[in-house]
C-alpha positions as CSV (number, residue, x, y, z in Angstrom):
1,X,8.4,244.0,19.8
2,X,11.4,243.4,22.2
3,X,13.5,246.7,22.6
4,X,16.9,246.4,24.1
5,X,17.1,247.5,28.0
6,X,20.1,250.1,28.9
7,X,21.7,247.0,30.0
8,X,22.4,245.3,26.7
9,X,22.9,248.6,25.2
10,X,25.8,248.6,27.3
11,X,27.2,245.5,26.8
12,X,27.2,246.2,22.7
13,X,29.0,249.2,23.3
14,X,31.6,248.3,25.2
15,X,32.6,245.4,23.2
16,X,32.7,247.7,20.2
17,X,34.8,250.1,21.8
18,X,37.3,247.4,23.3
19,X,37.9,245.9,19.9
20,X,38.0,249.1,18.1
21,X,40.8,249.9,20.8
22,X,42.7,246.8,20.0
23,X,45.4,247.4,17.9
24,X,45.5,245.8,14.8
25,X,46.1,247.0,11.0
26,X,43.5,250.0,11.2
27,X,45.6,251.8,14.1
28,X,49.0,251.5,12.0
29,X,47.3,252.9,9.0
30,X,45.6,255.7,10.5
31,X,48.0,256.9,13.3
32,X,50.5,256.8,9.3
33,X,48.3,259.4,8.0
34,X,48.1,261.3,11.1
35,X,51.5,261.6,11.6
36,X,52.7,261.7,8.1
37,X,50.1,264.5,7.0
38,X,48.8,266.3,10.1
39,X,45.3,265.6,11.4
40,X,43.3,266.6,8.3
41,X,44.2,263.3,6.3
42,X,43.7,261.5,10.0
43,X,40.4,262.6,10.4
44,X,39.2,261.7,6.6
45,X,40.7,258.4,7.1
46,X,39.2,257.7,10.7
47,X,35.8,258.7,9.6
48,X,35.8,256.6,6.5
49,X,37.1,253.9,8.7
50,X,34.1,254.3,10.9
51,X,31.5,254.4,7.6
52,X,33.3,250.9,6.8
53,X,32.6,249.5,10.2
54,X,29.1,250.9,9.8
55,X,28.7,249.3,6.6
56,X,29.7,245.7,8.3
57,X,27.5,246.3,10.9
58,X,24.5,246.9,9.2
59,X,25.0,244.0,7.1
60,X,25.2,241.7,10.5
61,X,22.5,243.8,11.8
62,X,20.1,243.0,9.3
63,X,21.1,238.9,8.8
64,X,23.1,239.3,5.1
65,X,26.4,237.9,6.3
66,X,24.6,234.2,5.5
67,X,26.1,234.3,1.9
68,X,30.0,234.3,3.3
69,X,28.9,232.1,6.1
70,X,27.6,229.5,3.6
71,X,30.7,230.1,1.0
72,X,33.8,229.4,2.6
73,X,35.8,229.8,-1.2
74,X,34.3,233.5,-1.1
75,X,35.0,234.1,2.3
76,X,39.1,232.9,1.6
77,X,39.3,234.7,-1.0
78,X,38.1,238.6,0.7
79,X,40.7,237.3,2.9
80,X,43.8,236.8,0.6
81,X,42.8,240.1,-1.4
82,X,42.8,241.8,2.3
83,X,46.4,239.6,3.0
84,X,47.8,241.2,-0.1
85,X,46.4,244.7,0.5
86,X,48.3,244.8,3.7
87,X,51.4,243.1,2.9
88,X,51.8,245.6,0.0
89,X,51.1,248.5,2.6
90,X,53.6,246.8,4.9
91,X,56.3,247.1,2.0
92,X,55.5,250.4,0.7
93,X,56.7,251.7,4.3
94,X,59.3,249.5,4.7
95,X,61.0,250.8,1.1
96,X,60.5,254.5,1.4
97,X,63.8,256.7,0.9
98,X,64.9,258.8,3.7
99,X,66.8,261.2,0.8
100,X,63.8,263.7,0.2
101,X,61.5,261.5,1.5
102,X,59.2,263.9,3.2
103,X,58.1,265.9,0.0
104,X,57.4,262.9,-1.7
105,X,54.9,261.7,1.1
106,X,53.5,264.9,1.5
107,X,52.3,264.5,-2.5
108,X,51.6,260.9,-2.3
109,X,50.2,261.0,0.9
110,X,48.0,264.9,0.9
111,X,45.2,263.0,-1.1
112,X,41.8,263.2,1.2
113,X,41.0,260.1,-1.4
114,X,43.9,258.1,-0.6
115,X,43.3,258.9,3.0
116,X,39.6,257.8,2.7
117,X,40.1,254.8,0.8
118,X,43.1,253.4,3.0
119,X,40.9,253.9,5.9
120,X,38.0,252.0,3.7
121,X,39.9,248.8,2.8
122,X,41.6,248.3,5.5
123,X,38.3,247.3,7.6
124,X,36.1,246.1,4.3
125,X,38.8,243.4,3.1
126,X,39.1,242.1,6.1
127,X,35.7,239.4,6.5
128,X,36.2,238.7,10.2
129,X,34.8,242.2,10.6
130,X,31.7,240.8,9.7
131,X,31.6,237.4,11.6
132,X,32.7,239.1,14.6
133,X,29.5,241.7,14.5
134,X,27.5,238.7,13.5
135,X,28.8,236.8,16.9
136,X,28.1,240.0,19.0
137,X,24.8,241.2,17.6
138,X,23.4,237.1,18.0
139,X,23.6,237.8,21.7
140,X,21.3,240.3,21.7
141,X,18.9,240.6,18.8
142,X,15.9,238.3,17.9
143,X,13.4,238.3,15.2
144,X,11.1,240.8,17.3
145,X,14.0,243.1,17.8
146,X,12.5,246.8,16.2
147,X,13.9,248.1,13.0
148,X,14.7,251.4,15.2
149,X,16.6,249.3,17.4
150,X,19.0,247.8,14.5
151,X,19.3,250.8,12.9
152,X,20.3,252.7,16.0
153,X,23.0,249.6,16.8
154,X,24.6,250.5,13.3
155,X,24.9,254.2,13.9
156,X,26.0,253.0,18.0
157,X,29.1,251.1,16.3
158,X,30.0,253.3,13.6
159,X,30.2,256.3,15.7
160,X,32.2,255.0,18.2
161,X,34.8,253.9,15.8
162,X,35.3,256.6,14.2
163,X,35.6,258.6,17.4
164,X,38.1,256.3,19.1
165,X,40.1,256.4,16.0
166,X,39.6,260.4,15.8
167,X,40.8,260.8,18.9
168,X,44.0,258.8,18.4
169,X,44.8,260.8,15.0
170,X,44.0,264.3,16.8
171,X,46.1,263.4,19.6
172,X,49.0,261.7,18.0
173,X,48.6,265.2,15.9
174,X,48.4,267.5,18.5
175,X,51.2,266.2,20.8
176,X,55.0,267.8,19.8
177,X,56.1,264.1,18.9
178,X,54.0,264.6,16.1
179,X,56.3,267.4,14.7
180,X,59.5,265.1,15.7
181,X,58.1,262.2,14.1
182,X,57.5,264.1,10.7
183,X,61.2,265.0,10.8
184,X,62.2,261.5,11.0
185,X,59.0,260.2,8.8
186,X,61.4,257.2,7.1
187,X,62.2,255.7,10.7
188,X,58.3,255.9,11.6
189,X,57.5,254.1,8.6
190,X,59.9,251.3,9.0
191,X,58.1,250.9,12.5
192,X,55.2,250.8,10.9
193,X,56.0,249.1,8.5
194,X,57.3,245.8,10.6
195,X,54.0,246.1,13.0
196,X,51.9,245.8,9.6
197,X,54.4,243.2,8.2
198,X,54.0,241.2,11.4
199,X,50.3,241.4,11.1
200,X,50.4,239.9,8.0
201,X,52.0,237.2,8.6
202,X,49.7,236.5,12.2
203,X,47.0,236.9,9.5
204,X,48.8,234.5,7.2
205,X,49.2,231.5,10.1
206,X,45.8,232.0,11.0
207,X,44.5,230.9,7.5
């Protein structure tokens, strides 16, 4: 057996915590439920975010990532499924009324399931997830790596999302331009809204 040394340990941590800190799709959609419905939605959605990320992770961990490596069709079409989810996400904020508009995200929006699932998708429909934990993980596990090892990596990366992303919702919650923001909740989502929409269409060049 070939543990990992504090070293590499590092190393894996750090880059998880550097992309989960790049903005991208999951930060709009969970700094929207934060902001939109206080930090209990942002929390459900973070966490799920981070059981998502977990999920990827272990299937990189564990060398299962060979059947979208070997089926590009497959692999294209997580992608477009994700494209769509997002682009629909992108217009649902960028066509919400500002006439009563904050009741009628409080009842769309106060669902812990919605919340959960939003924060879900976003990460599982998005396949580069997965190629980029296989990329990482290939640096630093080997056939004798233990199974405690693995396991622990999966935890390692799933914990630290969900905590980076917690602590963006509980602050973004916390902070008095959360209150402002909920006043003006159509101008926030129009903002959000665009940054998705221009995501999309990143995503759409990058096909």
């Amino acid at each position: 057996m070939s543990p990992l040394d504090e070293a590499q340990w590092l190393m894996i941590a750090g880059t998880c915590l550097v992309a989960a800190m790049s903005p991208g799709p999951s930060t709009v959609v969970i700094l929207n439920y934060s902001i939109s419905d206080n930090k209990r939605s942002g929390i459900i959605c973070a966490l799920s975010h981070g059981f998502a990320i977990g999920l990827y992770s272990l299937i990189a961990v564990f060398g299962l990532s060979s059947a979208l490596q070997a089926s590009p069709i497959a692999s294209d079409l997580i992608q477009f499924i994700g494209l769509a989810f997002l682009m629909a996400l992108s217009i649902k904020l960028l066509t919400n009324k500002p006439a009563g508009q904050l009741n009628n995200i409080s009842k769309m929006r106060n669902s812990h399931w919605s919340a959960a699932r939003d924060g879900f998708l976003v990460v599982w429909i998005n396949p580069k997830v997965l190629f980029f934990f296989v990329a990482i993980f290939s640096q630093f596990i080997q056939q004798a790596t233990p199974i405690q090892d693995r396991v622990a990596i999966v935890l390692m990366v799933a914990v630290i999302d969900a905590l980076w992303y917690l602590l963006l919702g509980l602050v973004i919650s916390h902070l008095d331009l959360a209150e402002r923001l909920q006043t003006r909740i159509w101008i926030v989502d129009r903002v959000l809204g665009a940054l998705l929409l221009l995501i999309c269409v990143n995503y759409f060049y990058s096909f």
